[in-house]
C-alpha positions as CSV (number, residue, x, y, z in Angstrom):
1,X,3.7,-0.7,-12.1
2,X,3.0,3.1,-12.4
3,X,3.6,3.6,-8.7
4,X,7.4,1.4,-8.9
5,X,7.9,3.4,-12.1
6,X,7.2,7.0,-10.2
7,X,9.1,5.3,-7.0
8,X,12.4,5.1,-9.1
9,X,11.8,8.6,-10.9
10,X,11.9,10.3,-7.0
11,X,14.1,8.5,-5.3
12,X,16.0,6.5,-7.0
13,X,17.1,8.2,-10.3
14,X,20.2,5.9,-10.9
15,X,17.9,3.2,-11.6
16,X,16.2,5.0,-13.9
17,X,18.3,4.4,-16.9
18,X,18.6,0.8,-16.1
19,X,15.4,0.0,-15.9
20,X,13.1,2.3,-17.7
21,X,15.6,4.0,-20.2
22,X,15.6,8.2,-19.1
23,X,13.4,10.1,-17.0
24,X,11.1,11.0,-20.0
25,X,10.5,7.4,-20.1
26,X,9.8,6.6,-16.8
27,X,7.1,9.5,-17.0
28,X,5.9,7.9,-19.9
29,X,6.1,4.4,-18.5
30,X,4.1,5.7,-15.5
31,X,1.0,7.1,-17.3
32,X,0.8,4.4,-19.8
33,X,0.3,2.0,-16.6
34,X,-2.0,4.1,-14.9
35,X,-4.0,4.9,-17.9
36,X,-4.4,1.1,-18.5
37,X,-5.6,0.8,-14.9
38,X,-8.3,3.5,-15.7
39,X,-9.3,1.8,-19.0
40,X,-11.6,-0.9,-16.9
41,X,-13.1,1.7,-14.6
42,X,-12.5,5.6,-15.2
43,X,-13.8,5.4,-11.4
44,X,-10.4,3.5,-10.2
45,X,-9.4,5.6,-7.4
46,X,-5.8,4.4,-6.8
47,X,-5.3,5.1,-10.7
48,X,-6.4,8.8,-10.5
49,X,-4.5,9.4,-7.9
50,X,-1.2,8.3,-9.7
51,X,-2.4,9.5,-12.9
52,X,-2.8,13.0,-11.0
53,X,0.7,12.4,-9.1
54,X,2.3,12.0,-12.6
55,X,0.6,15.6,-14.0
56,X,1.8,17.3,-10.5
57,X,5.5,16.1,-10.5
58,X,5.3,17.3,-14.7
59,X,4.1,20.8,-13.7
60,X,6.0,21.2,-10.4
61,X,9.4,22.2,-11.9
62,X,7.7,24.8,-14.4
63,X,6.2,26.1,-11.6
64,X,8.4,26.0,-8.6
65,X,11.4,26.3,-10.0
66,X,11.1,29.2,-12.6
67,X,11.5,27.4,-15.4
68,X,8.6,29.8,-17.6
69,X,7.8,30.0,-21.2
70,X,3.9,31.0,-21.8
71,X,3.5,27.8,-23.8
72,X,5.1,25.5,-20.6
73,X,3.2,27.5,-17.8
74,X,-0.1,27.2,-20.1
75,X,0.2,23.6,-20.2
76,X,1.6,23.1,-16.7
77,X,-1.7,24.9,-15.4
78,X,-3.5,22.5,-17.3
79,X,-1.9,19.6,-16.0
80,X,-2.7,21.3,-12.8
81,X,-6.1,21.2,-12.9
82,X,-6.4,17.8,-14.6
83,X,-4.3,16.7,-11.1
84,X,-7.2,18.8,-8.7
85,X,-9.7,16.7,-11.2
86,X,-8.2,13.6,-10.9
87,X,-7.9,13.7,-7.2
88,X,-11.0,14.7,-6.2
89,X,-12.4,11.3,-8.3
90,X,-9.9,9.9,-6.1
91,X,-10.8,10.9,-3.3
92,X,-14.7,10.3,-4.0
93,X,-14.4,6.7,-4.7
94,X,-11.9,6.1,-1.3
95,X,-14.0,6.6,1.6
96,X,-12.2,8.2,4.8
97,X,-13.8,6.1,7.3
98,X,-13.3,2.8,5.3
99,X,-9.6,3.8,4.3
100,X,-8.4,6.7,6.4
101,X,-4.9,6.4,5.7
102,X,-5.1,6.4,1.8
103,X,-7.8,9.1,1.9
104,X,-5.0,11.4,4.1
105,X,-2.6,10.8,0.8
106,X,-4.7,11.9,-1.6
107,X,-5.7,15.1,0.8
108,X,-1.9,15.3,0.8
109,X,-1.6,15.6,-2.9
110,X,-4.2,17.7,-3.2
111,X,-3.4,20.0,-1.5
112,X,0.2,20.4,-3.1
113,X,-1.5,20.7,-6.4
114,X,-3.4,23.6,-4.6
115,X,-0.2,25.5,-3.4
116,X,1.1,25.3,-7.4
117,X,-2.0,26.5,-8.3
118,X,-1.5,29.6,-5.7
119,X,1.8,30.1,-6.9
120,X,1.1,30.3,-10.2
121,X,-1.8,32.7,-9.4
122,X,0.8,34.8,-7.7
123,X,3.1,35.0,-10.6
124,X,0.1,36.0,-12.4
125,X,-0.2,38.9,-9.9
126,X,-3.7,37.6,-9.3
127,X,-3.0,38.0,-5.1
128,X,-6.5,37.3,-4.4
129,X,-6.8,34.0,-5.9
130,X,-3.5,32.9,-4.5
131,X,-4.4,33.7,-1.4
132,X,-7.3,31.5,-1.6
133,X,-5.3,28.5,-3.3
134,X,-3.1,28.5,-0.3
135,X,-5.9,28.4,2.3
136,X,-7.5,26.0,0.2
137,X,-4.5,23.9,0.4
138,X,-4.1,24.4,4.1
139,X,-7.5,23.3,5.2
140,X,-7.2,20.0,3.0
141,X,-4.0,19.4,4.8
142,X,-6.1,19.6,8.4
143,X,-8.6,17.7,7.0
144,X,-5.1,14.9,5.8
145,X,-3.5,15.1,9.6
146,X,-6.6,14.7,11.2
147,X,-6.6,11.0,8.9
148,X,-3.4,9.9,10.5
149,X,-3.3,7.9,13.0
150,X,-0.7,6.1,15.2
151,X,2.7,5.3,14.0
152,X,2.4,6.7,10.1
153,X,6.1,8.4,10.1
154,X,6.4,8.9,6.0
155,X,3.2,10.2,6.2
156,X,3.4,12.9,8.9
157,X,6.8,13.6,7.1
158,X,4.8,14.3,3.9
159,X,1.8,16.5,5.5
160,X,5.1,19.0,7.6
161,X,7.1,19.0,4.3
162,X,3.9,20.3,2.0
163,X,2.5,22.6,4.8
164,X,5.9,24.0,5.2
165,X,5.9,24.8,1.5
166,X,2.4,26.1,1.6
167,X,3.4,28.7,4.1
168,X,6.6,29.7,2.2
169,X,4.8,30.3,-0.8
170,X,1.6,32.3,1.1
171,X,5.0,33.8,3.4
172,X,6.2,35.4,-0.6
173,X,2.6,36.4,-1.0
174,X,2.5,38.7,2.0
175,X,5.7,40.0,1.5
176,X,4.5,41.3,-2.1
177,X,1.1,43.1,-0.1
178,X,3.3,44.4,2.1
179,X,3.2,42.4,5.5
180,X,6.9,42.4,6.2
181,X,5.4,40.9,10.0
182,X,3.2,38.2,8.4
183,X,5.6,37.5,6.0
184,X,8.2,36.4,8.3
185,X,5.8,34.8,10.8
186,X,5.1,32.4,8.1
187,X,8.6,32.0,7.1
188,X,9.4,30.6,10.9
189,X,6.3,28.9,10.4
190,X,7.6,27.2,7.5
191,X,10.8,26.1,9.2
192,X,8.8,24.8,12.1
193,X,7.0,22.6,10.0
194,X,10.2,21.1,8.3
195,X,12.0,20.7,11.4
196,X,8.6,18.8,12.3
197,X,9.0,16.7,8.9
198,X,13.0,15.6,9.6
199,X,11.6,14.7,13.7
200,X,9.2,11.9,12.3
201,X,12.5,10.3,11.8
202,X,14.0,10.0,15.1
203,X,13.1,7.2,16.1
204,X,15.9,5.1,17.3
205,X,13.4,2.2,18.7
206,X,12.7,1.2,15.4
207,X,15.3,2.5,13.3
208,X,13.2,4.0,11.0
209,X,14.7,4.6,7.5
210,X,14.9,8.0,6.2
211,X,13.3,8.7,3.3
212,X,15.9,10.5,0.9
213,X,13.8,12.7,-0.7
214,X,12.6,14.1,2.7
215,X,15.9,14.5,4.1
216,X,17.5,16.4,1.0
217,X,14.0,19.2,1.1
């Protein structure tokens, strides 16, 4: 029920007031569900990682998209870190060799949470630690890719479209230290990576539907 209720928030937002009332709602809706999967077994790895993927999509606007107060950065870095937390239970409790494709998810969303942690370190000025966010975030997304295997389109998307985003954000870093030549080799990077994201799609064989949310980033 959480993951439907996040499914409509993302991609299909008309629905949303049908269904579940606003967005707030669906939010709410969401973590209410997951929460009650947890209640049972705090260990419940598919309920971590939603309850995580419902603190990362509440921080990611504060974050990413400027919208700052001190009292809504404090609390998004705290959802932040209650995300990392909730993932890395996650991850513990789904073992890669059992489950490699769920475990390459989870690396996924980790390491998303990772890059908002870096950019958040980087509006703090605190370079040093943003750097190291974003490395951090890049090495769990080897450690995802190297999970999927064979014809897993959505999530190769996913894995281009977060590195890509990881690179533009460590791309800004450089260009703040001064690297005008690192900077824009990571910019190209970036766009590499998207253009890799949109490719998983062409696939007129099997028609493949593209994922909206995808296509629009």
């Amino acid at each position: 029920l959480g993951r439907e209720a996040l499914f409509i928030f993302r991609n299909k937002p008309a629905l949303v007031t049908d269904t579940l009332g606003s967005a707030s709602q669906a939010i709410d809706f969401a973590t209410d569900a997951f929460n009650r999967s947890l209640s049972g077994n705090p260990n419940y790895a598919l309920g971590n990682w939603g309850l995580g993927t419902v603190l990362l999509w509440q921080a990611e606007p504060v974050i990413s998209e400027g919208v700052i107060t001190a009292t809504a950065f404090a609390q998004a870095l705290t959802q932040l870190d209650d995300a990392v937390n909730r993932y890395g239970i996650a991850l513990s409790n789904t073992p890669a060799d059992v489950n490699p494709l769920l475990a390459a998810k989870m690396r996924t969303s980790l390491a998303n949470a990772l890059r908002l942690r870096g950019l958040a370190k980087l509006y703090q000025d605190d370079n040093d630690s943003a750097d190291r966010l974003f490395g951090d975030a890049l090495s769990e997304l080897d450690r995802a890719t190297a999970l999927i295997t064979g014809n897993q389109p959505r999530e190769r998307a996913i894995a281009h479209w977060v590195r890509g985003t990881v690179l533009i954000n460590r791309g800004a870093l450089l260009y703040v230290r001064g690297d005008d030549p690192g900077s824009r080799a990571h910019y190209e990077r970036a766009k590499n990576e998207f253009e890799a994201c949109l490719a998983q799609y062409d696939d007129p064989g099997q028609k493949t539907d593209i994922d909206v949310t995808l296509k629009t980033y």
